[in-house]
Residue frames as qw, qx, qy, qz and C-alpha x, y, z in Angstrom:
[[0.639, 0.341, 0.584, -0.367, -30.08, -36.00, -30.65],
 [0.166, 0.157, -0.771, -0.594, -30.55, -37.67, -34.67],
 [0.859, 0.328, 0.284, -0.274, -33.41, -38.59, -36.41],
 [0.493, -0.171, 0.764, 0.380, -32.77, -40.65, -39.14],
 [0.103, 0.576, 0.750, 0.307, -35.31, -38.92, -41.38],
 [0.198, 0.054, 0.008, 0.979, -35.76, -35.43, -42.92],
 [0.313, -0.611, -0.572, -0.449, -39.79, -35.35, -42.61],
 [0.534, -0.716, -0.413, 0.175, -39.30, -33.81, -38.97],
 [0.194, 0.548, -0.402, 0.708, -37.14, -30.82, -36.91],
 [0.300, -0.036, -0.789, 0.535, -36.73, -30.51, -33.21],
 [0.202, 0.083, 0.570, -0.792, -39.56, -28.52, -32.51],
 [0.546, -0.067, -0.624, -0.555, -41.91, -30.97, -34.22],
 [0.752, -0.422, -0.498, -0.094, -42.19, -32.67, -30.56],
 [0.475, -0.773, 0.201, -0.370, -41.76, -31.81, -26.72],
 [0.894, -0.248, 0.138, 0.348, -39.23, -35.34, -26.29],
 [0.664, 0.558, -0.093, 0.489, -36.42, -32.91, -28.07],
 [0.027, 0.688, -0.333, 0.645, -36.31, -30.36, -25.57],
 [0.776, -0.610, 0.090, -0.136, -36.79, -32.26, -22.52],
 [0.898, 0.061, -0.060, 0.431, -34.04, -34.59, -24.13],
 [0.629, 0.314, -0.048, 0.709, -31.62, -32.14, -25.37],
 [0.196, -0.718, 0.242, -0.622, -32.51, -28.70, -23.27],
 [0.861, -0.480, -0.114, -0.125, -33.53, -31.01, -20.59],
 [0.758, -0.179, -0.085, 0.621, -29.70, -32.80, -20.05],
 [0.023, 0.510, -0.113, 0.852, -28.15, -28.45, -20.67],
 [0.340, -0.725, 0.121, -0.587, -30.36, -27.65, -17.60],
 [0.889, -0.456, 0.003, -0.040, -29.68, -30.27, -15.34],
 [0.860, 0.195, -0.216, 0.419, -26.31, -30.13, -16.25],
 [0.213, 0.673, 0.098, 0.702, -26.26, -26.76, -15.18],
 [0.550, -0.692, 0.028, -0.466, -27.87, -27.02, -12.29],
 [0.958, -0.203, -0.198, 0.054, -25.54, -29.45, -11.18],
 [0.398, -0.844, 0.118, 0.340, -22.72, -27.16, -11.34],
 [0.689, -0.056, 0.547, 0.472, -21.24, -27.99, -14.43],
 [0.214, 0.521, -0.301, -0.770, -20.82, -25.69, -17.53],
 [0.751, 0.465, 0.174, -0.435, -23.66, -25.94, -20.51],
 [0.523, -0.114, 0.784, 0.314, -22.68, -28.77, -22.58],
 [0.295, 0.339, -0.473, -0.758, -22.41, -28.27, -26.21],
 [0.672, 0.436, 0.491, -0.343, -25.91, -29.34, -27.91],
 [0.177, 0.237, -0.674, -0.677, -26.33, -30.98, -31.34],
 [0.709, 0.340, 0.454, -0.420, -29.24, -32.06, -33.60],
 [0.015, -0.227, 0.706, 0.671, -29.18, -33.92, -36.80],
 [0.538, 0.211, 0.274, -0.769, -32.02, -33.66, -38.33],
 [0.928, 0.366, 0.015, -0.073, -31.17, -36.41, -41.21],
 [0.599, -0.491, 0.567, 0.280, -28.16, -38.57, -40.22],
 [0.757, 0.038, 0.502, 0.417, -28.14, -39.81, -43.52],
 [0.416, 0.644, 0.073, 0.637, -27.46, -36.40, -45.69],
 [0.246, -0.946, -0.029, -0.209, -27.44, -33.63, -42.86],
 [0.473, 0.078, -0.564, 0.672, -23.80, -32.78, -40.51],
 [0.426, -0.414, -0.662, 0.457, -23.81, -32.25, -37.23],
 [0.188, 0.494, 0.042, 0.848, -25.22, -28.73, -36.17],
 [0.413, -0.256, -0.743, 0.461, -25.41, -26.87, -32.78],
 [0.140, -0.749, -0.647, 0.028, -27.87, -25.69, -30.88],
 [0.447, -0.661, -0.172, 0.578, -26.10, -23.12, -29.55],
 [0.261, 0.073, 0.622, 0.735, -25.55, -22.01, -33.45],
 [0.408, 0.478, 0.615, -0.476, -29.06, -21.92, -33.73],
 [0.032, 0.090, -0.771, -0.630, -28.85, -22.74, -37.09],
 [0.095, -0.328, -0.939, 0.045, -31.49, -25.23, -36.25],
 [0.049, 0.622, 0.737, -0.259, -33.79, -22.92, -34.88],
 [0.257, 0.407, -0.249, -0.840, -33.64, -19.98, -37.42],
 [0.212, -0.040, -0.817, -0.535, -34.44, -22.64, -40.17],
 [0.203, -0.247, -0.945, 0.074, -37.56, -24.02, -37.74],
 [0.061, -0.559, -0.392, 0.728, -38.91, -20.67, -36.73],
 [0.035, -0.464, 0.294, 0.835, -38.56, -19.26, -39.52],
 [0.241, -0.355, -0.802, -0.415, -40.70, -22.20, -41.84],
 [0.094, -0.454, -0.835, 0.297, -42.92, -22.46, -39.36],
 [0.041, 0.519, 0.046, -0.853, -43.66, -18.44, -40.18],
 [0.013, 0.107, -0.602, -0.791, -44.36, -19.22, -44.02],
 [0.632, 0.155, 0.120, -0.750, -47.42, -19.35, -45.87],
 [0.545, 0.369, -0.693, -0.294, -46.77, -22.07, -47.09],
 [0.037, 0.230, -0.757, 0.611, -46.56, -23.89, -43.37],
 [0.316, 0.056, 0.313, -0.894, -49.17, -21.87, -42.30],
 [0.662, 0.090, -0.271, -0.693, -51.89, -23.03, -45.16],
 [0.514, 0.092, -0.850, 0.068, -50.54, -26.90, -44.39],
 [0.057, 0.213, 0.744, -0.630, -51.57, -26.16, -40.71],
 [0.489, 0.139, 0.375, -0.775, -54.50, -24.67, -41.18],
 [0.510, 0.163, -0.769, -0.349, -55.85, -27.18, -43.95],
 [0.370, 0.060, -0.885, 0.278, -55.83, -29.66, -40.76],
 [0.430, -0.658, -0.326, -0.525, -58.34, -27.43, -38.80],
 [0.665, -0.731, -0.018, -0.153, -58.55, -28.17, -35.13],
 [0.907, -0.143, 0.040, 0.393, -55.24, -30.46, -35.23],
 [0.555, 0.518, 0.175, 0.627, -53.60, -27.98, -37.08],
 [0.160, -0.868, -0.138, -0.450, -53.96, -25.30, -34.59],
 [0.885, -0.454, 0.026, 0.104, -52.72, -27.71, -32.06],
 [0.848, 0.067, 0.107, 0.514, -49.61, -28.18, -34.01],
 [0.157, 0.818, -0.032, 0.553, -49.22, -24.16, -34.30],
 [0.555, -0.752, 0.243, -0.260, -49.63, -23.80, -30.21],
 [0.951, -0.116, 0.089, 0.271, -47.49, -27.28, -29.95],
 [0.674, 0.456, 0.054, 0.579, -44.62, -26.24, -32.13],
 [0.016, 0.770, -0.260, 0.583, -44.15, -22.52, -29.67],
 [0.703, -0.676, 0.110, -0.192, -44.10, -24.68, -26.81],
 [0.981, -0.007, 0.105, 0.161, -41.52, -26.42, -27.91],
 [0.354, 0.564, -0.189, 0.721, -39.34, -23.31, -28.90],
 [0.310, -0.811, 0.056, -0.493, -40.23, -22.41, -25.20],
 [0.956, -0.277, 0.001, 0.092, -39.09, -25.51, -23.78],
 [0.741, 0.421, -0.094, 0.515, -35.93, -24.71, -25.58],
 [0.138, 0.654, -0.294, 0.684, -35.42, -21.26, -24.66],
 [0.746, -0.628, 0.022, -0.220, -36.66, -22.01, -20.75],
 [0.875, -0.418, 0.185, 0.161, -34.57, -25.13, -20.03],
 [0.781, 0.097, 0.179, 0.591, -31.33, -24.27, -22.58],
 [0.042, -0.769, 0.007, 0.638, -31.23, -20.64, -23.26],
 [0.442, 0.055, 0.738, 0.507, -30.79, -21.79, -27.17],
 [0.301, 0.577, 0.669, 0.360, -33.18, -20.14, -28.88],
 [0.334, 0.125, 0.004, 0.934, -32.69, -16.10, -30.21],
 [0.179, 0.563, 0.421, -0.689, -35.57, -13.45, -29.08],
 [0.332, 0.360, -0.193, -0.850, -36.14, -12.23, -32.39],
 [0.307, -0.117, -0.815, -0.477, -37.52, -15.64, -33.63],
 [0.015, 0.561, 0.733, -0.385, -40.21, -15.29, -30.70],
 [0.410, 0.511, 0.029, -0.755, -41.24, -11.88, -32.39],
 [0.323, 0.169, -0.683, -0.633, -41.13, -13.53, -36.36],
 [0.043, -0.224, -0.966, 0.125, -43.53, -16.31, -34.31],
 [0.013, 0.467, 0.728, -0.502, -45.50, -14.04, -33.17],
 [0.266, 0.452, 0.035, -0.851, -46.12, -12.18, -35.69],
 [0.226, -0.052, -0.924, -0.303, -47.02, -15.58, -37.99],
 [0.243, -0.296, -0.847, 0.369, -49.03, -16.21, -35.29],
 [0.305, -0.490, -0.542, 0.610, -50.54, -13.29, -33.45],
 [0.108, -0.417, 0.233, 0.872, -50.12, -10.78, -35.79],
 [0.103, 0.029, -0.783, -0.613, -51.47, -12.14, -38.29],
 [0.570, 0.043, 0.079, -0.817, -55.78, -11.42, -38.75],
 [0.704, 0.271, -0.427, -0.499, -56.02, -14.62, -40.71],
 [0.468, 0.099, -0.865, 0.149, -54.41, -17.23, -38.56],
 [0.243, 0.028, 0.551, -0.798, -55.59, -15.37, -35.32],
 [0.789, 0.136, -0.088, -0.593, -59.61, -16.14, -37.11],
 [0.810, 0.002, -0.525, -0.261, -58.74, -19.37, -37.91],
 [0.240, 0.204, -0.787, 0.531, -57.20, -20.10, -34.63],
 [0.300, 0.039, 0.515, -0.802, -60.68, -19.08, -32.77],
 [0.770, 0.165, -0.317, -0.529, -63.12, -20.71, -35.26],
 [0.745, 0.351, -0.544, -0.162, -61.07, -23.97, -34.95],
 [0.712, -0.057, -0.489, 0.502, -59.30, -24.39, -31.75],
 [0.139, -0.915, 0.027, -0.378, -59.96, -21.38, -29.22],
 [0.764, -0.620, 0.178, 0.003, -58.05, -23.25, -26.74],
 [0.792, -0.028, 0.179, 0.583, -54.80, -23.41, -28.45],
 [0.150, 0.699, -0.043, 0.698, -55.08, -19.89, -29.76],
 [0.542, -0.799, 0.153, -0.211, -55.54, -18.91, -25.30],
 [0.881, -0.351, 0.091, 0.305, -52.44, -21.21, -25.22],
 [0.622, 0.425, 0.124, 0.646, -50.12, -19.32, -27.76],
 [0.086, 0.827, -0.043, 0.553, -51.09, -16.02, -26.09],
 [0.778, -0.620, 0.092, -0.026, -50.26, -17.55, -22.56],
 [0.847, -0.034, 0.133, 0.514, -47.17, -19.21, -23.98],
 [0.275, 0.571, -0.033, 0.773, -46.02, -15.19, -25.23],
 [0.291, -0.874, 0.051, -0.387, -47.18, -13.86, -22.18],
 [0.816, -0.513, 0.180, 0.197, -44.92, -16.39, -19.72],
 [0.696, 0.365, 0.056, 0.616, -41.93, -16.08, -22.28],
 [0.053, 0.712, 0.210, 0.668, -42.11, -12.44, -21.58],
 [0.454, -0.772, 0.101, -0.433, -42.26, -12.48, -17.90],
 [0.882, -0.390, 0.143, 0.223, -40.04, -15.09, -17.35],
 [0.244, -0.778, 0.399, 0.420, -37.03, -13.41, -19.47],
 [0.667, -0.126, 0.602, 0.421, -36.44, -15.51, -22.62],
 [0.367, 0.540, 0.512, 0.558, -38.28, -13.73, -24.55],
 [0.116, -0.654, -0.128, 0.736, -37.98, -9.32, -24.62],
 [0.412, 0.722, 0.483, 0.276, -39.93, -8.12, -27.48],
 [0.325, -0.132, 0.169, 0.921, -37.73, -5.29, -29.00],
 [0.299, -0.307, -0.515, -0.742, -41.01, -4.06, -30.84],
 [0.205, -0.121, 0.351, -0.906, -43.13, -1.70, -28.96],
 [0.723, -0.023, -0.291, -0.626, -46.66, -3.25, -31.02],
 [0.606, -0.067, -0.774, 0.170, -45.96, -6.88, -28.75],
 [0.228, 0.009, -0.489, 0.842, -45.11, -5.30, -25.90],
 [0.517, 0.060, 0.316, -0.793, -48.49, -3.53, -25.65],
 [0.731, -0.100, -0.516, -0.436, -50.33, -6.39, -27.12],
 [0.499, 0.021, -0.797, 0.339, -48.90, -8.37, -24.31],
 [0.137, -0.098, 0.437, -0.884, -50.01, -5.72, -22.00],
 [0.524, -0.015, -0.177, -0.833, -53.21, -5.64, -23.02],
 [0.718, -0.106, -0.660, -0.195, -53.91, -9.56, -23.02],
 [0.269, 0.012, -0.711, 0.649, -52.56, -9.83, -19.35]]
């Protein structure tokens, strides 16, 4: 998959993984060994880098964690919350349908995310329903296998929310 334009990354929308995890699972399921994934995020400065690298999704996990992100989302209010909950489905999509995406950037999410007093408030003030989706979306990661929180303080938070 290429954009053509550096204002975006793959887990800025839910048509990347269907596209690009999407053809990995179906190839898979078809009997065929996981075809090597690539994204360019800007064809016109960027080379060619694979999923399976997860290059891509250290760099996307890993903004998406900053304050800097964070204040841009929350600025936006309701939308902005959306685009918090939006943006883990879309690393879930990944890890579900491609196995592409590394366990420890679900903890650094979740602790952006979950962990965090200040986003958690503005998540409920602004959007309660996308904050009940982020803690669903960690709890199904978790029970379906892509994600295994190495870190004990998830692990019972998870408990606990269940």
């Amino acid at each position: 998959m290429s954009t053509d334009y550096h204002e975006t990354d793959l887990l800025l929308a839910a048509d990347y993984a269907v596209h690009e995890a999407g053809l990995a699972a179906a190839a898979v399921r078809l009997g065929a060994a996981t075809p090597s994934l690539y994204h360019l995020r800007d064809t016109s400065r960027s080379a060619a880098c694979s999923l399976v690298d997860r290059g891509n999704f250290a760099r996307c996990a890993c903004a998406c964690g900053q304050p800097k992100w964070m204040s841009g989302m929350m600025r936006h209010g309701f939308r902005g919350a959306a685009e918090i909950a939006a943006t883990l489905e879309h690393m879930a999509s990944f890890a579900h349908l491609a196995d592409a995406v590394p366990t420890h950037l679900f903890d650094l999410y979740y602790d952006a995310m979950l962990g965090s007093d200040n986003v958690r408030t503005f998540m409920a003030r602004e959007n309660p329903a996308a904050l009940a989706a982020i803690e669903t979306c960690f709890t199904r990661l978790n029970q379906a296998s892509p994600w295994r929180t190495r870190r004990n303080s998830i692990a019972v938070a998870l408990r606990e929310a269940s």
